[in-house]
C-alpha positions as CSV (number, residue, x, y, z in Angstrom):
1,X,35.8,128.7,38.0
2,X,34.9,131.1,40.5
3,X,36.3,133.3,42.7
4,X,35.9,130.7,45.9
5,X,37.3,128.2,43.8
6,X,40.1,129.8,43.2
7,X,41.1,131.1,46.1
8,X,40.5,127.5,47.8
9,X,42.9,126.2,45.3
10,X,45.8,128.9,45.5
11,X,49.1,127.7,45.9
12,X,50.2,131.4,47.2
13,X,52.4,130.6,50.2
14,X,55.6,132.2,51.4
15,X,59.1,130.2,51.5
16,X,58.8,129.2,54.6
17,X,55.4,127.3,53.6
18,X,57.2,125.9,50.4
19,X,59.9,124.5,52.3
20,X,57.6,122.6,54.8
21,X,55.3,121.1,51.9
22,X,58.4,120.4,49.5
23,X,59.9,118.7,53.0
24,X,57.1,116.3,53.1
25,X,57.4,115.6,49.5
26,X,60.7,114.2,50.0
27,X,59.6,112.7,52.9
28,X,56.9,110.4,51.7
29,X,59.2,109.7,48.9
30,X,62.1,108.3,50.9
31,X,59.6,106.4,53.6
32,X,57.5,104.7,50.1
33,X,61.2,103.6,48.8
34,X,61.3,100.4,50.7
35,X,57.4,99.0,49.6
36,X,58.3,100.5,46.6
37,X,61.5,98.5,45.5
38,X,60.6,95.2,47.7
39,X,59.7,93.4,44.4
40,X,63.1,93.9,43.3
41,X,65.0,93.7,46.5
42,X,63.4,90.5,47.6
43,X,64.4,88.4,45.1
44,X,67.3,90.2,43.9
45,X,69.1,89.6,47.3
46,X,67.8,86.0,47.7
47,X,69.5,85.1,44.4
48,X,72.4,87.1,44.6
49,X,73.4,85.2,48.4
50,X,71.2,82.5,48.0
51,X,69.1,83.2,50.7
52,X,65.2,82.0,51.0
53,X,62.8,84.4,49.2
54,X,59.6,82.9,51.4
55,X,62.4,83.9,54.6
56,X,62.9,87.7,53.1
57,X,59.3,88.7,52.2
58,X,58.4,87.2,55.4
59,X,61.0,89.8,57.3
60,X,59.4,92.4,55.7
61,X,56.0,91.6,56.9
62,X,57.3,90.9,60.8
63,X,59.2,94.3,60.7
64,X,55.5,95.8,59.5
65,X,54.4,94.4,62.0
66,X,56.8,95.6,64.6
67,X,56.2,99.7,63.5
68,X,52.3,98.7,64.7
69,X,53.1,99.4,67.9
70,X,55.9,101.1,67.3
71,X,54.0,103.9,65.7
72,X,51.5,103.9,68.6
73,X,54.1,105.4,70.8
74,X,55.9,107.3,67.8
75,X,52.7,109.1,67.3
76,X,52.5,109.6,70.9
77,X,55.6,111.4,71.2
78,X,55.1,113.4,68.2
79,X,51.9,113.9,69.9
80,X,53.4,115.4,72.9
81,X,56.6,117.1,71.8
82,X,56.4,117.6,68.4
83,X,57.4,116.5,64.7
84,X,61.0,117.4,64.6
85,X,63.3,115.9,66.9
86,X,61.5,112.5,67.1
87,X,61.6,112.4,63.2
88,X,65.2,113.3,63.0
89,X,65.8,110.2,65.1
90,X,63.4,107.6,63.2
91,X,65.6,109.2,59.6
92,X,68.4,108.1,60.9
93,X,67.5,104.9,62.0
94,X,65.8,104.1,58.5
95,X,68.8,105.4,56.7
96,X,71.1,102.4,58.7
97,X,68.8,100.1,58.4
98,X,68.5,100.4,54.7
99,X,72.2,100.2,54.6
100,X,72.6,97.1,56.7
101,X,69.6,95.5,54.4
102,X,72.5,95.0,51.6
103,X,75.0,93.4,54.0
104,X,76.5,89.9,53.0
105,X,75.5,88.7,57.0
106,X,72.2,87.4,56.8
107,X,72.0,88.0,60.9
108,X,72.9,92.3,59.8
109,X,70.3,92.0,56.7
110,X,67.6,90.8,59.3
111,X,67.8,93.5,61.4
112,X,68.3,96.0,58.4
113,X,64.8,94.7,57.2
114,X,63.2,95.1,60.7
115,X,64.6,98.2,61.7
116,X,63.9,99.7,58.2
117,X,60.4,99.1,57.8
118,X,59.4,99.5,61.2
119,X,61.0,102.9,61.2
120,X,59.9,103.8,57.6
121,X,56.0,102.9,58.5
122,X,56.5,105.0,61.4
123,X,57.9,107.5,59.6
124,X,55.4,107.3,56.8
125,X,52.2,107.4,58.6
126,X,52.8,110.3,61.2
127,X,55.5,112.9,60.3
128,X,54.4,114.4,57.2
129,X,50.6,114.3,58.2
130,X,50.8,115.8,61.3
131,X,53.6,119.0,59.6
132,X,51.0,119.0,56.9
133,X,47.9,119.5,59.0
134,X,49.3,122.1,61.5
135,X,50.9,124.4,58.1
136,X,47.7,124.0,55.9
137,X,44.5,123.9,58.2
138,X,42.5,125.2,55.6
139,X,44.1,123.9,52.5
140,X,44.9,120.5,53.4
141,X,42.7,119.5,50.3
142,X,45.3,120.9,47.7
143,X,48.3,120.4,49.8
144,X,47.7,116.7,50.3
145,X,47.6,116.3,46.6
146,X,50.7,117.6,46.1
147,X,52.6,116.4,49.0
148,X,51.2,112.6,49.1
149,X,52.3,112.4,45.8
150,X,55.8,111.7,46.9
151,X,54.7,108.8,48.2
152,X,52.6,107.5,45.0
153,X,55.8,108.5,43.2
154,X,57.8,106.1,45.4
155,X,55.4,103.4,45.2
156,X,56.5,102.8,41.5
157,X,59.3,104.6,40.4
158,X,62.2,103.6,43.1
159,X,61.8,99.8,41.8
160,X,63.0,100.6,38.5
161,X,65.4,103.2,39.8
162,X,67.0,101.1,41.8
163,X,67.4,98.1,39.2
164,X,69.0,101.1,37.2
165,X,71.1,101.8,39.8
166,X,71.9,97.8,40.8
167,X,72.7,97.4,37.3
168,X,75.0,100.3,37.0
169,X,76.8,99.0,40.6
170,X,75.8,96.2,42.5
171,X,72.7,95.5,44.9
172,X,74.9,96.1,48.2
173,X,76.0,99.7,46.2
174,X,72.3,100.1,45.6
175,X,71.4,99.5,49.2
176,X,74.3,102.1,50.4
177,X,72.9,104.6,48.2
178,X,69.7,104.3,49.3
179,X,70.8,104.7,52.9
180,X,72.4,107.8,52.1
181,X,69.7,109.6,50.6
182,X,67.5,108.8,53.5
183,X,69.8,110.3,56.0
184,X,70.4,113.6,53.7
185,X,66.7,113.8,54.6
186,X,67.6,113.7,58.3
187,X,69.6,117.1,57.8
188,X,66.9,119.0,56.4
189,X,64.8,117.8,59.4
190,X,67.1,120.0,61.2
191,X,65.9,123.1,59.6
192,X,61.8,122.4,60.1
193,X,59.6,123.9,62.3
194,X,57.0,122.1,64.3
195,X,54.4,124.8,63.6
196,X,53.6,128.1,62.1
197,X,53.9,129.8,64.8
198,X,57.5,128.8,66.0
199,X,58.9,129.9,62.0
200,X,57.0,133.1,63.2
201,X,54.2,132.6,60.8
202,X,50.6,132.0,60.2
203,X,48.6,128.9,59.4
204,X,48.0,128.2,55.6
205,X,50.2,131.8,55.3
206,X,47.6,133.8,56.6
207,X,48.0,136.3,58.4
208,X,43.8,136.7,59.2
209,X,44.1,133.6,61.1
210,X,42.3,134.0,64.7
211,X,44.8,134.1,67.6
212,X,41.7,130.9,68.7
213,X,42.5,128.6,65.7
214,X,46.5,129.1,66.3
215,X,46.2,128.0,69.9
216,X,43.9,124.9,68.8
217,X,46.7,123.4,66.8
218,X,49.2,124.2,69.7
219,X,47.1,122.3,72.2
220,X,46.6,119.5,70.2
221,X,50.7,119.2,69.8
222,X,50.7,119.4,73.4
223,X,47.9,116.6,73.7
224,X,45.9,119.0,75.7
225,X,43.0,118.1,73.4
226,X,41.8,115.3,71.1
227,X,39.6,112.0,71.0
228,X,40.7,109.0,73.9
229,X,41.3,105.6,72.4
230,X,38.1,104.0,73.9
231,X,36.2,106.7,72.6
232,X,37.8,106.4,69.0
233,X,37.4,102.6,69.3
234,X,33.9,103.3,70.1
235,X,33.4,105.7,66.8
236,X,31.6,104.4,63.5
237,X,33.5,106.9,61.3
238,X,37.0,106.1,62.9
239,X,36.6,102.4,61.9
240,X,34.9,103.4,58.6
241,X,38.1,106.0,57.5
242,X,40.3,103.1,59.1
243,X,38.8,100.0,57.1
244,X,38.1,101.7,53.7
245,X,41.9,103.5,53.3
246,X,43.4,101.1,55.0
247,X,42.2,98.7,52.7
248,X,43.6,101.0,49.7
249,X,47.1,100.4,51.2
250,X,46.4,96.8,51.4
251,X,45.7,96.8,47.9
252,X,48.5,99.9,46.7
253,X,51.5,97.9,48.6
254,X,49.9,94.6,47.3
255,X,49.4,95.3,43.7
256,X,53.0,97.0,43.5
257,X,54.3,93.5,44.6
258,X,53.6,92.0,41.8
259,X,53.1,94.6,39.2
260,X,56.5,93.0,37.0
261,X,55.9,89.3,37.9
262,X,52.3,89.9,36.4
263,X,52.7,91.6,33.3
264,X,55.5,89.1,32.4
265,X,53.1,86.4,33.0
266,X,50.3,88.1,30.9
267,X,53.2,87.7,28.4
268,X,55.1,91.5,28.5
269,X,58.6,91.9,28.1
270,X,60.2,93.1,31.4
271,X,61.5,96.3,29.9
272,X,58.0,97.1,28.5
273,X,56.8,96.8,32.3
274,X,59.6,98.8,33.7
275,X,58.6,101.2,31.2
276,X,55.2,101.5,32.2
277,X,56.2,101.5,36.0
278,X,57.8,104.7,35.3
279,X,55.1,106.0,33.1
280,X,52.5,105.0,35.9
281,X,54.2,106.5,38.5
282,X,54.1,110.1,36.8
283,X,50.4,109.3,36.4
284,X,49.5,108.8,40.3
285,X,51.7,112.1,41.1
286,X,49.0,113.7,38.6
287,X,46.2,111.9,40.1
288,X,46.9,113.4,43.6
289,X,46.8,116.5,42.7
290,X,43.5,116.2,40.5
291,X,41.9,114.4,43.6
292,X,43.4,116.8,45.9
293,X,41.9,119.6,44.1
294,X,38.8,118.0,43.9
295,X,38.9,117.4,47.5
296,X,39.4,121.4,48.3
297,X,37.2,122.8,45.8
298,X,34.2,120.6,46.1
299,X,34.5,118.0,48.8
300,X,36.3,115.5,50.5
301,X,33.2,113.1,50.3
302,X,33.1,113.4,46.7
303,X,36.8,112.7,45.9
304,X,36.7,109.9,48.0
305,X,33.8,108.5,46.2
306,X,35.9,109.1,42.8
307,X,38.8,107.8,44.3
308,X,36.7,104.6,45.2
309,X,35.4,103.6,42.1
310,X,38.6,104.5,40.1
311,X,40.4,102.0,42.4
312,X,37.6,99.4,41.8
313,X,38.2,99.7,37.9
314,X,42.0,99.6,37.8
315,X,42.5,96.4,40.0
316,X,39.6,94.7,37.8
317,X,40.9,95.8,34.8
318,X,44.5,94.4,36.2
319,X,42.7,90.9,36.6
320,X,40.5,90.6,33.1
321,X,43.8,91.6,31.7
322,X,45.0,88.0,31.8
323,X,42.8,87.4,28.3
324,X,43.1,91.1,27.6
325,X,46.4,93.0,26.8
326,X,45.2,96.6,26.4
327,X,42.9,95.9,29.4
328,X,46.0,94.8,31.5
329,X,47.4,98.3,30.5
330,X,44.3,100.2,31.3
331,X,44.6,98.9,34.7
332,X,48.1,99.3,35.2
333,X,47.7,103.3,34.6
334,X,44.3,103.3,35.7
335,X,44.9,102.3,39.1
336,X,48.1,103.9,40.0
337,X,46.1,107.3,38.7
338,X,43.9,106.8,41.7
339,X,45.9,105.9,44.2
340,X,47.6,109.0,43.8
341,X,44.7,110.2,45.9
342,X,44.7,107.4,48.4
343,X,47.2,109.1,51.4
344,X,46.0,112.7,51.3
345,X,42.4,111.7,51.1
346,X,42.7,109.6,54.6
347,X,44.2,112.2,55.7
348,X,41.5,114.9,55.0
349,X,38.7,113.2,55.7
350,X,40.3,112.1,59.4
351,X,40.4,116.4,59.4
352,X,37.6,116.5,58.1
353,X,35.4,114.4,60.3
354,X,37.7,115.4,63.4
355,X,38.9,118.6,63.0
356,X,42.6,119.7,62.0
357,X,42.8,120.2,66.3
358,X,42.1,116.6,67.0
359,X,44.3,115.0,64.3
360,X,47.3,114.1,66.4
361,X,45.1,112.7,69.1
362,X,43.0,110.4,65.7
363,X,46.0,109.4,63.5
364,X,48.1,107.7,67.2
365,X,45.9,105.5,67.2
366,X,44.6,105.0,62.8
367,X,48.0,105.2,61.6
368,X,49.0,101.5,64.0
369,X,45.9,100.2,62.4
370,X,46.0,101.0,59.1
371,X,49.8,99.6,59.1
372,X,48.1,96.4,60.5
373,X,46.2,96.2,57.5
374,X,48.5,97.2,54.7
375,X,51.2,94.7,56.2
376,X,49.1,92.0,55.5
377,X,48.9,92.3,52.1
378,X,52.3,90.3,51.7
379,X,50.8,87.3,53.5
380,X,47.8,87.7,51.6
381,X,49.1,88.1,48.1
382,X,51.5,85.2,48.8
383,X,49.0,83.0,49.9
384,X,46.6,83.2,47.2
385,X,49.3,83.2,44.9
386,X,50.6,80.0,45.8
387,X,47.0,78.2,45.6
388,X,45.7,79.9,42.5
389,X,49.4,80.2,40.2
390,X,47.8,83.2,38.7
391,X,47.8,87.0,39.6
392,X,44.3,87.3,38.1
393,X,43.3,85.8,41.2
394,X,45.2,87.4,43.1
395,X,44.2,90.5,41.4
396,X,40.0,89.9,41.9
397,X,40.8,89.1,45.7
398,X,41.8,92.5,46.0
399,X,39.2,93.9,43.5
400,X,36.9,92.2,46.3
401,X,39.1,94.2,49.1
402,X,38.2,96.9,47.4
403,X,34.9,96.7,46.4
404,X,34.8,96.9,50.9
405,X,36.6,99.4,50.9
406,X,34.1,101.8,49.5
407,X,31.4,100.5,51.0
408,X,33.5,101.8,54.2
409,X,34.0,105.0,52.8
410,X,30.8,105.9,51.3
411,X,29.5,104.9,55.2
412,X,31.4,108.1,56.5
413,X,29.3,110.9,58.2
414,X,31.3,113.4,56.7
415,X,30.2,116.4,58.9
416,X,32.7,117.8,61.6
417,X,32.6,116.2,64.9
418,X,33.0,118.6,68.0
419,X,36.0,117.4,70.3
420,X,34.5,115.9,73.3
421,X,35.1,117.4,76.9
422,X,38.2,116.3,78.8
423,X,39.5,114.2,75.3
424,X,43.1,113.2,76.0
């Protein structure tokens, strides 16, 4: 490796750095937990009070729907005053409504479920993007890998965590837990700073840092700068970056639905696929960083195409795994491996095409959309489910998705943008 190489893959940053990217860690993990455990929670809940399972799953997909615009003005406000205070507020709001989810009231459970994912999409989409951006300008490649990985992490391992800890307690126990990890999450909020430059640091810890680049990423916290929404709306690459990842959530929160049910109905035990849900999630945290590292030393362009056709092969794999075991398994580490890369990706190539200035002014109005998108991959999967009776349907139909997906991305006009005049 050369010298380049390695200094465009150096993790040397100061504590104050560390804390902010180990913040976002935790941060995608606890805003992934509900997606994450909704395979268990769903039907756990609706057997344990005899509640509808159809009624459940479908509160989850109205309270996506609800953080669409939800996360329009979220994003806003971040836009406008910053990541810390707003955040602090959503955290707390999450961390109730994951505790009312285990409540014995269906009326309290409903709004649990509403205000919990809205808040958690919210959460999940701008926070941690818009800290990560403003800290690592230049090596949002390598940071992304690592701190997105907290999210892949979630994606799988909190469902078995949480039977774990069901089965130790009770689901309602489970639920309070939950709740309280979340909020602890709110208290370290306390003790983040929006930007480098209010910790009384440099960007990326870099003390060569133009006084130019510094007052960039404070104008486009103030809003000063950035893309309009009919201009963005009017962009090839903004619907290109939109489509293709927001597809990958479609089919990351849609395959994790029904990564148990399938492998029991491809005949594995349900401890076996536990098993491997753990095993798979250690293998997407690894995958980010690979990606991510691919992403800063070589390009973004050429992850994403990686990233592309990895996902393609894991979700087929997945659905030819109905007549073949160790295919099924192939997918089921394949594609978690690759969608390791899937949130820091979207978010570098939204940097990349539009600048690190202009992100906050981009992701108000992608991060709505690509929520859109990803929350209906519970209609979708139930849908096809219920006509086909087979998750290797279920499973091409998003191979398909997919297949779209990087058509999208290999469409992208990877090549800065310059922020147009009088962008607000």
């Amino acid at each position: 490796m050369n010298t380049k190489k390695e200094s465009a893959l150096s993790l040397n940053f100061g504590a104050k750095h560390w804390s902010v990217l180990l913040y976002t860690i935790l941060l995608y993990f606890v805003t992934a937990i509900i997606t994450g455990t909704v395979q268990i929670t769903a039907p756990g809940l609706a057997a344990l009070r005899h509640w509808d399972y159809a009624a459940l799953m479908g509160l989850n997909t109205v309270g996506g729907l609800l953080s669409i615009p939800l996360t329009f003005v979220f994003a806003q406000v971040i836009r406008a005053k910053g990541v810390k205070w707003p955040t602090l507020i959503f955290i707390v709001l999450y961390g109730v409504g994951m505790m009312l989810y285990g409540s014995p009231l269906f009326g309290v459970v409903v709004v649990g479920i509403l205000l919990a994912n809205a808040t958690s999409n919210s959460l999940n989409m701008v926070s941690p993007n818009t800290l990560l951006t403003d800290w690592f300008p230049k090596k949002k490649g390598v940071v992304l890998g690592i701190a997105t990985a907290g999210m892949m992490l979630a994606a799988i391992v909190a469902a078995p965590v949480f039977q774990i800890i069901t089965n130790a307690t009770n689901m309602p126990t489970a639920f309070l837990i939950v709740g309280v990890v979340i909020l602890i999450t709110g208290v370290l909020t306390l003790f983040i700073k929006n930007t480098p430059k209010e910790a009384g640091t440099y960007p990326d810890n870099d003390p060569s840092a133009d006084v130019e680049e510094i007052a960039r990423m404070k104008a486009a916290m103030s809003g000063q700068n950035g893309w309009t929404i009919r201009r963005l709306l009017t962009c090839k690459d903004f619907w290109m970056i939109t489509v293709g990842f927001g597809l990958g959530f479609f089919a990351l929160v849609g395959a994790a639905s029904f990564f148990l049910p399938q492998g029991l109905e491809y005949g594995l035990a349900e401890n076996q696929m536990l098993l491997f849900m753990m095993l798979s999630g250690i293998g997407s945290v690894i995958g980010s960083y690979v990606l991510g590292a691919i992403d800063q030393a070589k390009s973004t362009k050429l992850a994403t195409v990686i990233y592309g056709v990895g996902m393609i092969a894991g979700m087929a794999a997945r659905a030819v795994g109905v007549n073949s075991t160790p295919l099924f398994i192939f997918g089921v580490f394949c594609l978690p491996f690759f969608q390791g890369g899937l949130a820091n990706l979207m978010i570098s190539m939204t940097v990349q095409v539009f600048g690190p200035a202009s992100y906050a002014s981009v992701n108000r109005v992608m991060s709505p959309l690509v929520i859109a998108i990803r929350t209906l991959s519970f209609v979708v999967v139930g849908m096809v489910y219920g006509a086909s009776k087979t998750y290797s349907v279920v499973s091409w139909v998003i191979t398909a998705l997919l297949v779209i997906s990087f058509i999208c991305l290999c469409l992208i006009n990877s090549a800065t943008k310059p922020v147009p005049e009088n962008g607000k």
